[in-house]
C-alpha positions as CSV (number, residue, x, y, z in Angstrom):
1,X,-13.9,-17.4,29.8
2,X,-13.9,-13.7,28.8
3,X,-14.8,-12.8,31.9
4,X,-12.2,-14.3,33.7
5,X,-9.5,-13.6,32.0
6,X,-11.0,-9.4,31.8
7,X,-10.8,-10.1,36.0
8,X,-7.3,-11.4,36.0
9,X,-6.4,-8.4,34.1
10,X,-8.3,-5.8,36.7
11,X,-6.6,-7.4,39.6
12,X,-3.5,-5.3,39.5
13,X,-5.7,-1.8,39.0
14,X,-8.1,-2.6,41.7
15,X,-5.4,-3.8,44.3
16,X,-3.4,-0.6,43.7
17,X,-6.2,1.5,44.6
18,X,-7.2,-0.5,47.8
19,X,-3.6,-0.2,48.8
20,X,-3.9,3.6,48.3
21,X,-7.4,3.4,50.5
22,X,-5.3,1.5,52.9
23,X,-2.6,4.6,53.1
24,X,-5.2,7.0,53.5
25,X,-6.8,5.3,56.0
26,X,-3.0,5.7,58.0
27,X,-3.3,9.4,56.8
28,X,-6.1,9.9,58.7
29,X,-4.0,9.3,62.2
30,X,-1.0,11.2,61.3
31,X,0.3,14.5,61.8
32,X,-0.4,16.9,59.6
33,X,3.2,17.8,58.7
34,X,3.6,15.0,57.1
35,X,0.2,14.6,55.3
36,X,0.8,17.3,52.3
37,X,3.5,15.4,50.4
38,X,2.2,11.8,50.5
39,X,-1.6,13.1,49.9
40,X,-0.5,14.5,46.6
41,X,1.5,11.2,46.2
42,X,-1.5,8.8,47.1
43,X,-3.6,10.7,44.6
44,X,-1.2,10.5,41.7
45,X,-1.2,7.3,42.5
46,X,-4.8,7.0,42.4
47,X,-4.9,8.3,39.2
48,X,-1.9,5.8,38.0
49,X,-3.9,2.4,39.2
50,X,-7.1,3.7,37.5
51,X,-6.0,5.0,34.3
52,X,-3.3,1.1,34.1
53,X,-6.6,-0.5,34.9
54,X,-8.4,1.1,32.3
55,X,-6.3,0.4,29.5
56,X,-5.6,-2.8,30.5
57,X,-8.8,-4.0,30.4
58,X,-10.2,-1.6,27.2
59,X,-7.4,-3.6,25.4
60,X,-8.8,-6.6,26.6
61,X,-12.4,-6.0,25.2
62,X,-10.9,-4.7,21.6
63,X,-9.6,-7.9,21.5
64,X,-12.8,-9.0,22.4
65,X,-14.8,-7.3,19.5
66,X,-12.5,-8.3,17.2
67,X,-12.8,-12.1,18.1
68,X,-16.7,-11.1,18.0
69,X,-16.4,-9.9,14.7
70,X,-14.1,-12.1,13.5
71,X,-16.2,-15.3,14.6
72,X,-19.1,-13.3,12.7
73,X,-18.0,-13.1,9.6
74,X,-16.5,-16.6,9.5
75,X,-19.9,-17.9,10.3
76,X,-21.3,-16.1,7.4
77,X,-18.8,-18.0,5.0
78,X,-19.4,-21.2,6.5
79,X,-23.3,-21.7,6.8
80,X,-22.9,-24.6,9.1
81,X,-20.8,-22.8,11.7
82,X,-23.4,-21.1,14.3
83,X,-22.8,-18.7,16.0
84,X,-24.3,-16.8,19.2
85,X,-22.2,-13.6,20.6
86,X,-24.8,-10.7,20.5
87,X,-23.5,-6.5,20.7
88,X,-25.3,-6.4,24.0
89,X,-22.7,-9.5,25.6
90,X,-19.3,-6.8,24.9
91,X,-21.7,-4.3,26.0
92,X,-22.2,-6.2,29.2
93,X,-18.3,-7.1,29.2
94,X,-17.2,-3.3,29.1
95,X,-20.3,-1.9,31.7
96,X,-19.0,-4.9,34.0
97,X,-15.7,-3.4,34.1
98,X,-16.8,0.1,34.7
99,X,-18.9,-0.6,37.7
100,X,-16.4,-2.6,38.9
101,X,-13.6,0.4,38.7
102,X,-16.1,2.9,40.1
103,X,-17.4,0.6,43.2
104,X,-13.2,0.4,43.6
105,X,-12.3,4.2,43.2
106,X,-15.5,5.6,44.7
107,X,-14.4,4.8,47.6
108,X,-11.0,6.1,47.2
109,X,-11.6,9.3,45.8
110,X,-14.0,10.3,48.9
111,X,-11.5,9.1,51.6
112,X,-8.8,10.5,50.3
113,X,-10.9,13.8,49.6
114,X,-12.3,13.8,54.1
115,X,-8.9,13.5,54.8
116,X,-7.5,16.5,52.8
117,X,-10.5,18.3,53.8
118,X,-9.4,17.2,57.2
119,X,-5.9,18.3,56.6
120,X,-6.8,21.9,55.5
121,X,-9.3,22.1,58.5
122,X,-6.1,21.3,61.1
123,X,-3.4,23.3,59.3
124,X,-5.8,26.5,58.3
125,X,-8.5,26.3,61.0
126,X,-11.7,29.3,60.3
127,X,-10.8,31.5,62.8
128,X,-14.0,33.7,64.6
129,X,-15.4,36.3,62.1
130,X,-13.6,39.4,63.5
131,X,-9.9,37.6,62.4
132,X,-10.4,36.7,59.4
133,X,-7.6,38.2,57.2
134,X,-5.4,38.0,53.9
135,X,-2.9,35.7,55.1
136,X,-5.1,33.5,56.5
137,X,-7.4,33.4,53.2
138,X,-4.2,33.2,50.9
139,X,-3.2,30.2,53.0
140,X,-6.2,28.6,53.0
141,X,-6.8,29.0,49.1
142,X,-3.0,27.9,48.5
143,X,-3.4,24.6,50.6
144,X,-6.8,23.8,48.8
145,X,-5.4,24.5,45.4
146,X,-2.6,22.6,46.0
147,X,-4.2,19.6,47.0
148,X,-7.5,19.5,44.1
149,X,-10.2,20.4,46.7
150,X,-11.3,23.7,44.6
151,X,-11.7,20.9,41.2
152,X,-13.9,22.1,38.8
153,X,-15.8,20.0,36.5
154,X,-13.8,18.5,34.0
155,X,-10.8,18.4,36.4
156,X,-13.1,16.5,38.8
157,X,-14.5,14.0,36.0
158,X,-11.2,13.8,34.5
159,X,-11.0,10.0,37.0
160,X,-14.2,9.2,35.9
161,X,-13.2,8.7,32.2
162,X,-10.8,6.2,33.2
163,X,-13.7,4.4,34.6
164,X,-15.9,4.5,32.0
165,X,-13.3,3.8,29.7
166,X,-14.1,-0.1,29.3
167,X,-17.7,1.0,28.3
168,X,-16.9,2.9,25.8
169,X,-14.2,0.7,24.4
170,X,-17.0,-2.2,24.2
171,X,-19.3,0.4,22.2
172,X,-16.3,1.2,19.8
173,X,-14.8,-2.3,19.3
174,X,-18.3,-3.2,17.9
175,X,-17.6,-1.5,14.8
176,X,-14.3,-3.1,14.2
177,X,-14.1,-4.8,10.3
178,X,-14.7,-8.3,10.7
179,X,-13.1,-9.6,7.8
């Protein structure tokens, strides 16, 4: 029942992000004018679906380890009430959710990345060795800063947290009191 009710809650997260794989998808046939505003747009939005997802459902399974703790310790006051909700289950519960938001922003993240690769390729083509210059460098290094492509590593994992988020909620809520 859990489960279920953890889904319902991912629902909205999930279906934001396939509606910003949708856009990008559009992106990809559009004119390149017109790409550099909504691709910063789409990611942000990315970002936004992710990171509500995330929360949504880590509050979902603190609620969960408290019911889990709280069911504990009424079962040790009352020796006939049995009952079976091991750490590894709201372990499960949060890794569920994780896998589910990186099979859903995976996907995401690498379209929307080809297409502003694909937008800096069109807008700042590499010209022939012998004209290469500063302005065309400076342009080039503007556009990719601008739109993430030169991430580094916390920058790039920065979505990734959101993802693992549920897990490590589920880890944390099984220290909650129980009493």
């Amino acid at each position: 029942m859990l489960l279920v009710v953890g889904m319902f809650a991912a629902v909205p997260g999930i279906v934001g992000l396939w509606d910003v794989q949708i856009q990008l998808f559009r992106l990809d046939r559009s004119l390149p004018e017109k790409l550099l505003g909504t691709l910063d747009q789409e990611w942000r939005a990315a970002q936004t679906f992710l990171t509500s997802g995330s929360l949504i459902i880590s509050s979902a399974i603190v609620n969960t380890g408290a019911y889990r703790n709280a069911l504990l310790a009424y079962a040790r006051k009352t020796p006939t009430f049995e009952v079976d909700f091991p750490p590894s289950y709201l372990l499960m519960y949060g890794a569920f959710f994780s896998a589910v938001f990186a099979f859903v922003f995976m996907p995401v993240a690498m379209q929307w990345r080809s297409v502003a690769t694909q937008l800096v390729n069109s807008v700042a083509p590499v010209p022939e060795a012998a004209d290469l210059d500063d302005e065309w460098l400076a342009r080039r290094s503007r556009l990719t800063t601008f739109l993430r492509l030169d991430l580094s590593l916390p920058k790039l994992l920065s979505p990734a947290l959101g993802i693992l988020a549920p897990l490590a909620t589920s880890a944390l809520s099984l220290v909650l009191p129980g009493s």
